[in-house]
C-alpha positions in Angstrom: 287.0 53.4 67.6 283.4 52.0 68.7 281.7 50.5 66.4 278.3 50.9 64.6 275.8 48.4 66.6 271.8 48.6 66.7 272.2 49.6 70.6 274.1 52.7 69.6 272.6 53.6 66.3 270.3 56.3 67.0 273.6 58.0 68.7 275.5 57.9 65.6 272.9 59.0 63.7 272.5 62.1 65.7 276.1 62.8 65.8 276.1 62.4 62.0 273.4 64.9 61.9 275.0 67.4 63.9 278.4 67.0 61.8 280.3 65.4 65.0 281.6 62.2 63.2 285.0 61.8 61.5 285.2 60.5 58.3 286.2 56.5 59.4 282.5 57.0 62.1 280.6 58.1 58.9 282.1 54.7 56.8 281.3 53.2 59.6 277.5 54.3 60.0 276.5 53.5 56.2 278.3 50.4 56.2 276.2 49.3 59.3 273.1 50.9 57.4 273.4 49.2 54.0 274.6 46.1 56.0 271.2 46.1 58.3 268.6 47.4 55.1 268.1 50.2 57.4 269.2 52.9 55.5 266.5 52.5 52.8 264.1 53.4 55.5 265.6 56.8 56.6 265.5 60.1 54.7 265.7 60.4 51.4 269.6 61.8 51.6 270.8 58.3 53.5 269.7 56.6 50.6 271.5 58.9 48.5 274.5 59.1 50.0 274.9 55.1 50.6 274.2 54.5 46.9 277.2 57.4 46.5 279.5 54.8 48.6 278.3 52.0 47.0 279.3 53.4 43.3 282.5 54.7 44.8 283.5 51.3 45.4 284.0 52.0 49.4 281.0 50.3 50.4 279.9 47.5 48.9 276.2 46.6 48.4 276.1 44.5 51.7 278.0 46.7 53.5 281.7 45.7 53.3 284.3 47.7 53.6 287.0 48.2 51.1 289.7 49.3 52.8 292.3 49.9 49.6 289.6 51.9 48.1 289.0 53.9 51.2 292.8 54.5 51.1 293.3 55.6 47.2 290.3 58.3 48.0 292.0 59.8 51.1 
């Protein structure tokens, strides 16, 4: 899998957009945008959605992943 960087961001973001990303590319994404502070400056529904990660316990509020709670939820 290819991993979220600042070079290919916008690329993921429109592949998120258009529905094209699996669920371990979305985890992925959001941890790359709660890790870079980027996702408070998008859309209203980033935020959102991060601070649904973050609650879930499969993102943490700097970005990590937690990889045993990503397992118990799929």
């Amino acid at each position: 899998m290819v991993k979220v960087t600042d070079k290919n961001l916008v690329d993921f973001i429109m592949r998120y957009e258009e529905g094209q990303l699996d669920n371990d590319a979305v985890i992925e994404l959001f941890s790359h945008l709660i890790k870079t502070g980027k996702v408070w400056q998008l859309q209203g529904s980033y935020g959102r959605s991060a601070i649904d990660f973050i609650k879930s316990g499969i993102i943490d509020d700097k970005g990590k992943i937690n990889k045993k709670k990503l397992e118990e939820v799929i």
